[in-house]
NUKOL-381759 format. One record per residue (C-alpha): x, y, z; residue in three letters. Coordinates in nm, 4 decimals. Layout:
# residues N
X; Y; Z; aa
X; Y; Z; ALA .
...
END
This chain:
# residues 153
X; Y; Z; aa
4.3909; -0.4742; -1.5126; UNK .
4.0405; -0.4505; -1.6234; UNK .
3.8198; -0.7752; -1.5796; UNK .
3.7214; -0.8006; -1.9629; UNK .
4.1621; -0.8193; -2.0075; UNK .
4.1968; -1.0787; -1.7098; UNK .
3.9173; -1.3124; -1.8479; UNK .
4.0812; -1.2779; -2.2118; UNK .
4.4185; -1.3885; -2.0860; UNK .
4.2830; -1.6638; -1.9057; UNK .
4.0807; -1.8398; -2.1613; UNK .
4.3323; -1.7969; -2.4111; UNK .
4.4652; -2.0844; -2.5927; UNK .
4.7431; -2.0660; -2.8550; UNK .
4.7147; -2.3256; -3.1023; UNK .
4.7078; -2.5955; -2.8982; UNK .
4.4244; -2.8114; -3.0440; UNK .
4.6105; -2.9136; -3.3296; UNK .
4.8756; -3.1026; -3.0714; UNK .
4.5947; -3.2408; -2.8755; UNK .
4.3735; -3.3598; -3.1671; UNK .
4.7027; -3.5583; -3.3157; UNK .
4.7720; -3.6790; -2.9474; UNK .
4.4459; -3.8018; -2.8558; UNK .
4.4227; -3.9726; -3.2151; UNK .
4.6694; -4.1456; -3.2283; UNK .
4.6118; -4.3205; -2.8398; UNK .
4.2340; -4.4627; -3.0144; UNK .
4.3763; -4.4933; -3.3771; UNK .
4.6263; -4.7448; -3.2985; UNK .
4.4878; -4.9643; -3.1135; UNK .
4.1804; -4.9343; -3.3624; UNK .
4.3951; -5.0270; -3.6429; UNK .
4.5547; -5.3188; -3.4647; UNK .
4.2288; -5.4986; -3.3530; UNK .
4.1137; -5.4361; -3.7113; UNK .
4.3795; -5.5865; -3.8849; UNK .
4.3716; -5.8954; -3.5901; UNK .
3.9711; -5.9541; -3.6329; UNK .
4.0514; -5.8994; -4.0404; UNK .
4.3052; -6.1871; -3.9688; UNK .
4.0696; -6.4141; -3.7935; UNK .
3.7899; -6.3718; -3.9873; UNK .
4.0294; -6.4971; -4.3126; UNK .
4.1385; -6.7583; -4.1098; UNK .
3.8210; -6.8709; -3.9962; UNK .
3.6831; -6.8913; -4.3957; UNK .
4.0030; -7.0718; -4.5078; UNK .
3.9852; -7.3464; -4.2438; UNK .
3.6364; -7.3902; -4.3263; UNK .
3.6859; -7.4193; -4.6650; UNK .
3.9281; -7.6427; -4.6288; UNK .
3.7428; -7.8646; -4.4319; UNK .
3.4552; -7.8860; -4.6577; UNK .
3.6183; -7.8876; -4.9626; UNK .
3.8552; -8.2113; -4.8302; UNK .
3.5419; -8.3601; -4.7055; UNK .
3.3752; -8.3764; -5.0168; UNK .
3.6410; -8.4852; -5.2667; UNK .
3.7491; -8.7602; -4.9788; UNK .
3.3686; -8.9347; -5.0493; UNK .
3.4047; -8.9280; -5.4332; UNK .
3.7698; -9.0980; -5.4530; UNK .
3.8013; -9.4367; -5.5707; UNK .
3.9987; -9.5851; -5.2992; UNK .
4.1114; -9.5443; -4.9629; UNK .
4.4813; -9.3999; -5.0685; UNK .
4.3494; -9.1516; -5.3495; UNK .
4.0631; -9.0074; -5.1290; UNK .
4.3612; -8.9323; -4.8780; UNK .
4.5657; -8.7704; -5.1226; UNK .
4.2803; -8.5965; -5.2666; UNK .
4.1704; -8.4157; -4.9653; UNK .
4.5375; -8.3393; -4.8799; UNK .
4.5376; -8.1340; -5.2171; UNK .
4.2089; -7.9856; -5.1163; UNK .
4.3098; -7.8742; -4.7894; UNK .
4.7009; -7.7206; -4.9383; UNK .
4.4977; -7.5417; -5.2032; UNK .
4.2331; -7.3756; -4.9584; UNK .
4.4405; -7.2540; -4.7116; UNK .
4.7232; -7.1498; -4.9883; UNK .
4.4133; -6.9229; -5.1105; UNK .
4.4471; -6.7432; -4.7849; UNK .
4.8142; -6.7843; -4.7353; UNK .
4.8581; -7.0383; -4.4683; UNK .
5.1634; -7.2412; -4.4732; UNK .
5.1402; -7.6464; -4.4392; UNK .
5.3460; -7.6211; -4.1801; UNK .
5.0801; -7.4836; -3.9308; UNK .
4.7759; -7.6977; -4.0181; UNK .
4.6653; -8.0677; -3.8751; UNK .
4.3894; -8.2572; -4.0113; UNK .
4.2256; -8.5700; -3.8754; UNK .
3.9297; -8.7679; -4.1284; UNK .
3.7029; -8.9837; -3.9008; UNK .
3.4480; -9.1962; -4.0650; UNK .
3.1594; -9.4249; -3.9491; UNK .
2.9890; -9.6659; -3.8745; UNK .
3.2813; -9.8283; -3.9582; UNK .
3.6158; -9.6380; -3.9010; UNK .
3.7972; -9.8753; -4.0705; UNK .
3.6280; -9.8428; -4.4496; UNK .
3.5192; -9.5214; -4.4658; UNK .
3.3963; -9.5246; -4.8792; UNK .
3.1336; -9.7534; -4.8014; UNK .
2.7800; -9.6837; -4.9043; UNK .
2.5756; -9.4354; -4.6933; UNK .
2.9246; -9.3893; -4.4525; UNK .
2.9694; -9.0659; -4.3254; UNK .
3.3143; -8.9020; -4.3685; UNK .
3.4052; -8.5986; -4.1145; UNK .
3.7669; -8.3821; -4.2095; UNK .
3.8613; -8.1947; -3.9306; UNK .
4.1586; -7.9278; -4.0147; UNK .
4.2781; -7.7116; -3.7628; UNK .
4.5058; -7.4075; -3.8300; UNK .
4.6905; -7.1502; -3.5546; UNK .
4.6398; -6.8190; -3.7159; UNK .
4.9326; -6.5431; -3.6144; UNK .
4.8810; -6.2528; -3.4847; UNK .
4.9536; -5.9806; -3.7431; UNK .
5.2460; -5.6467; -3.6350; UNK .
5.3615; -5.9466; -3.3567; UNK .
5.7185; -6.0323; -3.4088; UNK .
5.7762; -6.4198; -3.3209; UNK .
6.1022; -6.3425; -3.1659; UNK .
5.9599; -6.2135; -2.8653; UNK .
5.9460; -6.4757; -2.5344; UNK .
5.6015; -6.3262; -2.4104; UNK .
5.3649; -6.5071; -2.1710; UNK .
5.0793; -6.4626; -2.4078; UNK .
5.0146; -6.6690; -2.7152; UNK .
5.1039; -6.5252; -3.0693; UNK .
4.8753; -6.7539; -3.2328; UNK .
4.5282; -6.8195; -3.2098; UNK .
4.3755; -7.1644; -3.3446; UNK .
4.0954; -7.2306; -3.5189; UNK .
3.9482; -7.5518; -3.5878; UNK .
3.6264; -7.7126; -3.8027; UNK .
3.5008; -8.0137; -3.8929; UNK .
3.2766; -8.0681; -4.2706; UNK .
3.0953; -8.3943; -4.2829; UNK .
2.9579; -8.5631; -4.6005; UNK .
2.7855; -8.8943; -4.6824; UNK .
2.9325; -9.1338; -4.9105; UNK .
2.6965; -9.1632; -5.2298; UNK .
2.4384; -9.4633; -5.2186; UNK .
2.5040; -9.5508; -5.5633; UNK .
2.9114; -9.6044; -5.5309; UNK .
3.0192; -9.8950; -5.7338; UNK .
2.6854; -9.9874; -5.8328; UNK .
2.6456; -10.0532; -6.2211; UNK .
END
């Protein structure tokens, strides 16, 4: 066999960079798509839970009493997170206020909403018993001062 016929045979390739090309994407597109779609999850969850926390915060200091700024905030909070489809079922909230925890729309108080929310992992079914979480939670606090001028005039 003549060296030029040898060297041809050996370096041949039939069509096989088609099969490697879909292989080898796939492996890094996956797992591409799947941390996309996780940080895309995260990222909404992170801007509804501050949202909510802000949003609670400030219609909590402009209520007129204790029980209404409650209910008020609640509203806030269900309507943020419904924005970015959360259910009630996975958030907490806690309102802390000072200096005096126990009247928390008096003048110059400060009123912190804390709302925490566990975020699921998107593609994970919640069937499976695995030793990792499916959830990730995320949690913020929004502070706001109570106006100087409540119930003057």
């Amino acid at each position: 066999m003549p060296p030029q016929r040898a060297w041809a045979d050996a370096h041949e390739e039939d069509g096989s960079a088609s099969l490697e090309f879909i292989t080898a994407g796939m492996i890094l597109l996956v797992p591409l798509v799947f941390l996309v779609l996780v940080m895309s999850a995260l990222q909404g969850g992170a801007l509804a839970v501050e949202g909510a926390a802000r949003q609670a915060a400030r219609v909590y200091v402009q209520a007129d009493d204790e029980a209404g700024a409650r209910e008020a905030a609640d509203v806030a909070i269900r309507f943020a997170l419904a924005d970015y489809g959360f259910e009630d079922s996975r958030v907490a909230t806690r309102v802390d206020c000072s200096p005096d925890p126990r009247d928390c729309l008096r003048r110059l108080g400060i009123v912190t909403v804390t709302v925490r929310v566990s975020v699921a992992l998107p593609l994970v079914p919640q069937v499976l018993d695995l030793s990792v979480p499916l959830e990730v939670p995320l949690e913020t606090a929004a502070t706001q001062q109570v106006s100087r001028f409540r119930g003057a005039g």
